[in-house]
MIDOLO-739241 format. One line per 10 residues: number of its first residue (from 1); their letters; for each residue x, y, z of N, C-alpha, C. Coordinates in Angstrom, 1 decimal. Layout:
<sites>
NUM	A	X/Y/Z/X/Y/Z/X/Y/Z | ...
</sites>
This chain:
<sites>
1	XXXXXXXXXX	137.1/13.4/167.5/138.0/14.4/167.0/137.9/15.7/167.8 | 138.7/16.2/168.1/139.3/17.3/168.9/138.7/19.2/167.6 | 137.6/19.5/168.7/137.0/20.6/167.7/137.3/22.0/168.7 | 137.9/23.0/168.4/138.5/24.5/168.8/137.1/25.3/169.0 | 136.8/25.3/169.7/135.6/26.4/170.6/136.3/27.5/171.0 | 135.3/28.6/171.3/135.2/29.9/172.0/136.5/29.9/173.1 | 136.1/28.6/173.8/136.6/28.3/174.9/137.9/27.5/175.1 | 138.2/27.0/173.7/139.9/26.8/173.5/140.7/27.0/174.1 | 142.0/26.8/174.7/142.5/27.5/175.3/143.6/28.0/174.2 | 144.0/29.1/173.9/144.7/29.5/173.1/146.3/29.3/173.6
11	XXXXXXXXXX	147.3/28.3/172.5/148.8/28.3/172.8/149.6/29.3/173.0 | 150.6/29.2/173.5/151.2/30.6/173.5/152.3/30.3/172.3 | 153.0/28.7/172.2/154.1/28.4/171.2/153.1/27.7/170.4 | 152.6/28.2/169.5/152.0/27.1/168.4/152.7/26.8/167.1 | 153.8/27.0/167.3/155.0/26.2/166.8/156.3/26.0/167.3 | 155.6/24.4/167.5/157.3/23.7/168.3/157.5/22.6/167.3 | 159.2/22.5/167.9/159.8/21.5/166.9/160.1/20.5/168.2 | 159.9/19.9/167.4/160.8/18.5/168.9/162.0/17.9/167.8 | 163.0/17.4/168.4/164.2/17.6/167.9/165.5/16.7/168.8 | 166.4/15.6/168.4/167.1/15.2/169.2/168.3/16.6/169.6
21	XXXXXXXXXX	168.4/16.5/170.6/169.9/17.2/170.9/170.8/17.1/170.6 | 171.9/17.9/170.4/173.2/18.2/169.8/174.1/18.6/170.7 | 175.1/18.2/170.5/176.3/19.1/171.0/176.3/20.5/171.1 | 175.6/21.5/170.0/175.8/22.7/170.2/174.6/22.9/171.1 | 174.0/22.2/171.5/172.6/22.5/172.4/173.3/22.6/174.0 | 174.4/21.9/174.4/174.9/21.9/175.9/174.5/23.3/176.7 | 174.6/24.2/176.1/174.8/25.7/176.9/173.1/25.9/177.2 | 172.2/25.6/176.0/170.6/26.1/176.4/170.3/25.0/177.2 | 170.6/23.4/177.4/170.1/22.6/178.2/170.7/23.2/179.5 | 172.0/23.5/179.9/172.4/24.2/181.2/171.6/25.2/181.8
31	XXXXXXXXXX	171.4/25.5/181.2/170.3/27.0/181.4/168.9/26.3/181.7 | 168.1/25.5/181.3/166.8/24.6/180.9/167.0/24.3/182.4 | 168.3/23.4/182.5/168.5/22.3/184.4/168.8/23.1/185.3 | 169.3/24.4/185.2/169.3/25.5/186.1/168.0/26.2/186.9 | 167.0/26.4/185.4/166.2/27.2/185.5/165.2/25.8/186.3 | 165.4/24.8/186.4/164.1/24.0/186.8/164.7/23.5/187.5 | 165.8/23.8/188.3/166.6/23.4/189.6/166.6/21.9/189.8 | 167.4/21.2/188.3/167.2/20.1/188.1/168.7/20.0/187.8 | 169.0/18.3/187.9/170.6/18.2/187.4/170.4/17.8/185.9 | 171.8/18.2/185.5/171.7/18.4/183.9/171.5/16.9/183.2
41	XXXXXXXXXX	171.0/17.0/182.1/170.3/15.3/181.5/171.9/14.9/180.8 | 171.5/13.5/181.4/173.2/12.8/181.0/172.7/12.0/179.4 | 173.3/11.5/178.6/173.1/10.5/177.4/172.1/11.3/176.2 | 172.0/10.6/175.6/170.8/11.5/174.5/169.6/12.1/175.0 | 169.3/13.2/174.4/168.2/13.9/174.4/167.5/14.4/173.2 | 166.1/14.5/174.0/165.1/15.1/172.7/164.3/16.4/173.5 | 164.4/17.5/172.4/164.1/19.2/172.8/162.7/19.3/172.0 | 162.5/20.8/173.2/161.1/21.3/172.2/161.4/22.5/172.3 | 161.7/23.1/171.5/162.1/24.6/171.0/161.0/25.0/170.2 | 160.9/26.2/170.5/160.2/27.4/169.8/160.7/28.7/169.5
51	XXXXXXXXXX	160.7/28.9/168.7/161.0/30.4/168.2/162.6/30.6/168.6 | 163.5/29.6/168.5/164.7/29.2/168.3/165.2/29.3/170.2 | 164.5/28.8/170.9/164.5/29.0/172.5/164.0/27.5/172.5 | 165.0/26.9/173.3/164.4/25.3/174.1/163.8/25.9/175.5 | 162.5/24.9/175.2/161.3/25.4/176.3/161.6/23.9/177.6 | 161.8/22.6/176.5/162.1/21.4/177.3/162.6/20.0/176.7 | 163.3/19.6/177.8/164.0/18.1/177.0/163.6/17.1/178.2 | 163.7/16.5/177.3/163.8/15.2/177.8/164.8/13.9/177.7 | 165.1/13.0/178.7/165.9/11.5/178.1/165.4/11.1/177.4 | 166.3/10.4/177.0/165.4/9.1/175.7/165.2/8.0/176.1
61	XXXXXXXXXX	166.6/7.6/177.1/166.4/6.4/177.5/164.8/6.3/178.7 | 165.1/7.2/179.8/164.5/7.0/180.8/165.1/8.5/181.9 | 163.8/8.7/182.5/164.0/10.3/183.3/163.1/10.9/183.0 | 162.8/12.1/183.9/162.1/13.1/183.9/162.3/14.3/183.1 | 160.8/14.9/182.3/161.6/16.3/181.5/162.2/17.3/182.6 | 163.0/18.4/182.0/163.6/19.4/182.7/162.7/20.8/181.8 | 162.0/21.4/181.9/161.6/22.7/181.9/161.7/24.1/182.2 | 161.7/25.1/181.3/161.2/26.0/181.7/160.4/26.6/182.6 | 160.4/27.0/183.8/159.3/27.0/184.7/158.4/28.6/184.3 | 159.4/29.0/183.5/158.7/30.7/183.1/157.8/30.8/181.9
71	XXXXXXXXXX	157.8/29.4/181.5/156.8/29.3/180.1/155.5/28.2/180.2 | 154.8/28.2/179.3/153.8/27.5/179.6/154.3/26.3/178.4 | 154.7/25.2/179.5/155.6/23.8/178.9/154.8/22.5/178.8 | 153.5/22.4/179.3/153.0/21.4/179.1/152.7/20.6/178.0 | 152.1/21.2/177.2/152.0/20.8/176.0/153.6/20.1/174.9 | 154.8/20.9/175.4/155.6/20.9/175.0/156.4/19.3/175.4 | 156.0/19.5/176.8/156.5/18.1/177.4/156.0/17.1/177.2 | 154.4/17.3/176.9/153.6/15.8/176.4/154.1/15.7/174.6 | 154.6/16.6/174.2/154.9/16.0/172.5/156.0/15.5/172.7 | 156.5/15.4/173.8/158.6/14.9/174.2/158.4/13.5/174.4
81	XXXXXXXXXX	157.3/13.5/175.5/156.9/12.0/175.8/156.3/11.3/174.7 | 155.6/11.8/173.9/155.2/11.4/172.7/155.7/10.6/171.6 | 156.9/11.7/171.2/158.2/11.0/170.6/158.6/9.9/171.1 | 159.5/10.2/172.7/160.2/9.0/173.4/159.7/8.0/173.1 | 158.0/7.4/172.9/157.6/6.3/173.6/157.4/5.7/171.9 | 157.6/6.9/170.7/157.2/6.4/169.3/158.5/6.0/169.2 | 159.7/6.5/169.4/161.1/5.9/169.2/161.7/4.7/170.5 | 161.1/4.1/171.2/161.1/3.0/172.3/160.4/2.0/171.5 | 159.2/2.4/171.3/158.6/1.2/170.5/159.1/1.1/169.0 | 159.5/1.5/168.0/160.0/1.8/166.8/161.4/0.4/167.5
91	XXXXXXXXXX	162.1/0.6/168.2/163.5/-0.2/168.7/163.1/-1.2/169.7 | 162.0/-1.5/170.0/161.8/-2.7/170.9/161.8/-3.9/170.0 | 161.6/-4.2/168.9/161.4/-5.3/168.2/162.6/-5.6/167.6 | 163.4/-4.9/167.6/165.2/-5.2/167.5/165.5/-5.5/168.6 | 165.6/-5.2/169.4/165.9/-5.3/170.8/165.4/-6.9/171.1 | 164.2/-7.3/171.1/164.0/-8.6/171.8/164.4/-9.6/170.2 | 164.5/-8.7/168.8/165.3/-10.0/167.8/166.4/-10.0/168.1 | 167.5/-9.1/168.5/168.9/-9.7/168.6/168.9/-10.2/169.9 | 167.7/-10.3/171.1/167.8/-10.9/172.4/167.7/-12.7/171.9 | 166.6/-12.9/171.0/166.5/-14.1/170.9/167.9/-15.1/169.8
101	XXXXXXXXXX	168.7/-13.9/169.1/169.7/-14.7/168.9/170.7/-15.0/169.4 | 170.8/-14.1/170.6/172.6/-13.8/171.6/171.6/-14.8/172.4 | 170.4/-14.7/172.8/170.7/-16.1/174.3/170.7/-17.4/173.6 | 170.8/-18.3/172.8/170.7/-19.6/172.3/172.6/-19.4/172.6 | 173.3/-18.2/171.9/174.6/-18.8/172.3/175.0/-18.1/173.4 | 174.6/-17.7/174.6/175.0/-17.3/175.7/174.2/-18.9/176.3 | 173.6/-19.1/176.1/172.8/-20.7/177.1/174.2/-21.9/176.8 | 174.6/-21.9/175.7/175.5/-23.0/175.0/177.0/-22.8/175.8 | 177.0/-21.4/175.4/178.3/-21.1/176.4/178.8/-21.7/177.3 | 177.3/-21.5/179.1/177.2/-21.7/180.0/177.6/-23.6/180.1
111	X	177.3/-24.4/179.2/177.2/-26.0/179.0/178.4/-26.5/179.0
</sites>
């Protein structure tokens, strides 16, 4: 278990939300891919905002986070990866059940 010493390093956001993105999010992710001289994230995204400021997002499918480079984002970006990999695995077990019922009739097709 994880115990807070002297030597802690103290957060600077110790409250973030992680959060999928929205439509009205477009303008702060612009700003987010600008500021981290990155191209802007295509398909769904998941944010970490603080104090009503997105610090970092990430793809859901697959990609790299985009960051703030003027904030201290690490933490931010390992709770993004965090999520991504709880909502990949959450949909992997649908994924390989509707796999195992489309190929029996995609094999029959092919005959």
């Amino acid at each position: 278990m994880f115990r807070h010493t002297a030597d802690t390093p103290k957060l600077k956001h110790s409250n973030v939300t992680v959060r999928h993105a929205v439509e009205a999010d477009e303008r702060a992710l612009a700003r987010l891919a600008a500021l981290d001289s990155a191209p802007r994230l295509r398909g769904p995204a998941l944010l970490a905002e603080s104090n009503a400021r997105v610090l970092a997002a990430l793809p859901v499918g697959s990609g790299r986070a985009i960051a703030d480079p003027f904030e201290p984002t690490a933490e931010a970006v390992a709770l993004l990866e965090l999520r991504r990999a709880q909502l990949l695995a959450r949909d992997e077990p649908r994924r390989r059940g509707l796999a195992r019922i489309l190929r029996p009739r995609a094999l029959h097709a092919r005959a």
